[in-house]
C-alpha beads as a LAMMPS data file, in Angstrom:
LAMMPS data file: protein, C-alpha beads

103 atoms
102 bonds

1 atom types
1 bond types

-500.0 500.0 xlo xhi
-500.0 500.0 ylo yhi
-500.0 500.0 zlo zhi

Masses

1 110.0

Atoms # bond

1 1 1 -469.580 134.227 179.824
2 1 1 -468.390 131.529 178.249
3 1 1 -466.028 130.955 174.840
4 1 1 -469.105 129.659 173.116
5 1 1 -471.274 132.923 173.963
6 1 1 -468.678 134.855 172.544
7 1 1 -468.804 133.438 168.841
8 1 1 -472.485 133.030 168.863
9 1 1 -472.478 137.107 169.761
10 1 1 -470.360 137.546 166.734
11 1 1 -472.843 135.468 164.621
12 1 1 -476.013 137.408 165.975
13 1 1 -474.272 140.723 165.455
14 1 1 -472.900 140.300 162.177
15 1 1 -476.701 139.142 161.438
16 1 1 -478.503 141.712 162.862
17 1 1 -476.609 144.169 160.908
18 1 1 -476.809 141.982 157.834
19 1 1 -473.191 141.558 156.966
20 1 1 -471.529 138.951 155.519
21 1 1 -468.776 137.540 157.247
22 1 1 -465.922 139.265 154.418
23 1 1 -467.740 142.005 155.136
24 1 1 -467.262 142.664 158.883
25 1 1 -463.433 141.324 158.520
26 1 1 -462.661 144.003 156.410
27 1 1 -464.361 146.889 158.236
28 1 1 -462.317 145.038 161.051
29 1 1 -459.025 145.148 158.999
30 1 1 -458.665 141.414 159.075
31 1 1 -458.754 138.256 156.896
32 1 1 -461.811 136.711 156.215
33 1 1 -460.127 133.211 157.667
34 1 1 -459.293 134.755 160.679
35 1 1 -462.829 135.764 161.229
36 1 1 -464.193 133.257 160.335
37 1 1 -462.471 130.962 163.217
38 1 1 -463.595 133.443 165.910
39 1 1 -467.445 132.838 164.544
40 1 1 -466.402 129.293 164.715
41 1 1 -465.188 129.498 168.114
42 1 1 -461.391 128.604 166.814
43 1 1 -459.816 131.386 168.287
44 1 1 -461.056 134.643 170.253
45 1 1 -460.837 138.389 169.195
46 1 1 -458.540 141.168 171.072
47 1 1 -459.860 143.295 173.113
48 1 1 -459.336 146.073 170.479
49 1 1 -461.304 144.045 168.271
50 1 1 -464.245 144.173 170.748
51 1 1 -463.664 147.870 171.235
52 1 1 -464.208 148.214 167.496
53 1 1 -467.532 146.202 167.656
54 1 1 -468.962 148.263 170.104
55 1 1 -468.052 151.095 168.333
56 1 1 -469.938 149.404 165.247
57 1 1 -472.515 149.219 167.393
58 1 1 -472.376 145.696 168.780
59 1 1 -473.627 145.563 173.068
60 1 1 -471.818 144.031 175.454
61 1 1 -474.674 141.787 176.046
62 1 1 -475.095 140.679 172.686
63 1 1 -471.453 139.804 172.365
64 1 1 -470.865 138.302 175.814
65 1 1 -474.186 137.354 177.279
66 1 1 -473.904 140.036 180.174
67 1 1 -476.776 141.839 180.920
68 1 1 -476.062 145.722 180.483
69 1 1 -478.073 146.164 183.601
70 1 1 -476.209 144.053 185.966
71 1 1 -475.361 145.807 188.981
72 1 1 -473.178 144.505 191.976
73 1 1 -475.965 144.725 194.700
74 1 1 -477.536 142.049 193.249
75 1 1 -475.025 139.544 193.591
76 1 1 -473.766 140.134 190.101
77 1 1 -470.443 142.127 189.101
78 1 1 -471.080 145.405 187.832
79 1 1 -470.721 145.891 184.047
80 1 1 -466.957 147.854 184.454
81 1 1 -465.959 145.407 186.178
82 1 1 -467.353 142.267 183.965
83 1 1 -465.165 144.536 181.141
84 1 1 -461.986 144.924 183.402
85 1 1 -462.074 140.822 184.000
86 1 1 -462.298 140.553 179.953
87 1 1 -459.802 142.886 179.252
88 1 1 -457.356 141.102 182.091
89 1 1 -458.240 137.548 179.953
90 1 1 -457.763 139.128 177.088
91 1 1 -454.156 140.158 177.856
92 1 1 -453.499 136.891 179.592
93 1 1 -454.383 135.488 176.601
94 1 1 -452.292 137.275 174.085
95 1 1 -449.294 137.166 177.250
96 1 1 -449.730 133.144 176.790
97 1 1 -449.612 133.426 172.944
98 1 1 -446.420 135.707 172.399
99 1 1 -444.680 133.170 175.011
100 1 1 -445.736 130.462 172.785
101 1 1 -444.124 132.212 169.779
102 1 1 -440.873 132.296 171.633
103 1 1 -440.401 128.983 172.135

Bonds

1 1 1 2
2 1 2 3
3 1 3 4
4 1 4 5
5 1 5 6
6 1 6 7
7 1 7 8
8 1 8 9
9 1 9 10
10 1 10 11
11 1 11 12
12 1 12 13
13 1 13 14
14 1 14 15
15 1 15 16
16 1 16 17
17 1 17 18
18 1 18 19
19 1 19 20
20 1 20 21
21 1 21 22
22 1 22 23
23 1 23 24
24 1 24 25
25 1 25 26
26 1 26 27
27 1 27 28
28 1 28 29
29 1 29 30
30 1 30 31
31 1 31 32
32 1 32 33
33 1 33 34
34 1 34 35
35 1 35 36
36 1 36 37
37 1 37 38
38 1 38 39
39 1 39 40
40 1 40 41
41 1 41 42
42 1 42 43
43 1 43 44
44 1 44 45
45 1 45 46
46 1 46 47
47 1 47 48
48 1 48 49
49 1 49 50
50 1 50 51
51 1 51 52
52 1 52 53
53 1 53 54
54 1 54 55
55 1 55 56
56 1 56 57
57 1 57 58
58 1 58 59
59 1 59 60
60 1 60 61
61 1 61 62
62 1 62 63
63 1 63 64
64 1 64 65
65 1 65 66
66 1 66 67
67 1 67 68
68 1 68 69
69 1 69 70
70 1 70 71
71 1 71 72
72 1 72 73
73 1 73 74
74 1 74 75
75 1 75 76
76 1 76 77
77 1 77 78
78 1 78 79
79 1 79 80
80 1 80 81
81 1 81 82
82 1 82 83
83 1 83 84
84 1 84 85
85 1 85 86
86 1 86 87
87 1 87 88
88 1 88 89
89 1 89 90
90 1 90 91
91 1 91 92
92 1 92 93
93 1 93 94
94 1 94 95
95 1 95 96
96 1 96 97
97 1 97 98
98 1 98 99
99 1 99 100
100 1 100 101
101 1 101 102
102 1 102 103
């Protein structure tokens, strides 16, 4: 699951449910700009973004290339636990960000 799956999940979702990209960032209660860099791969969404997605009806595997059947006896983490890693890099992420600010 890379960076790049990520935005091209955003891209196939926001197609399949034929929205234009002003479209989904205001359903999403964000700027157009800033959506428009996570489709670009610029900069990832929060993990309350992708909460919102999936609520919209986006799938995990369509936004992160993780097969909703994966199951940890085949070698593969489960699909909680694929979501518990994101949300950890997710909040990482934002950690590494707000220490940023401070400097």
């Amino acid at each position: 699951m890379g960076e790049k799956q990520v935005f091209i999940g955003l891209k196939k979702f926001r197609e399949r449910k034929r929205f234009r990209q002003n479209q989904l960032a205001e359903m999403l209660g964000i700027s157009n700009t800033v959506y428009n860099y996570w489709e670009k791969g610029r900069n990832n969404p929060s993990f309350v973004i992708y909460q919102k997605l999936i609520e919209m009806g986006a799938t995990v595997e369509e936004l992160f290339g993780i097969p909703y059947s994966a199951r940890a006896d085949e070698g593969e983490p489960g699909l909680l636990e694929e979501i518990k890693n994101l949300k950890k890099r997710v909040e990482d992420l934002e950690r590494g960000k707000s220490h940023l600010s401070r400097v």
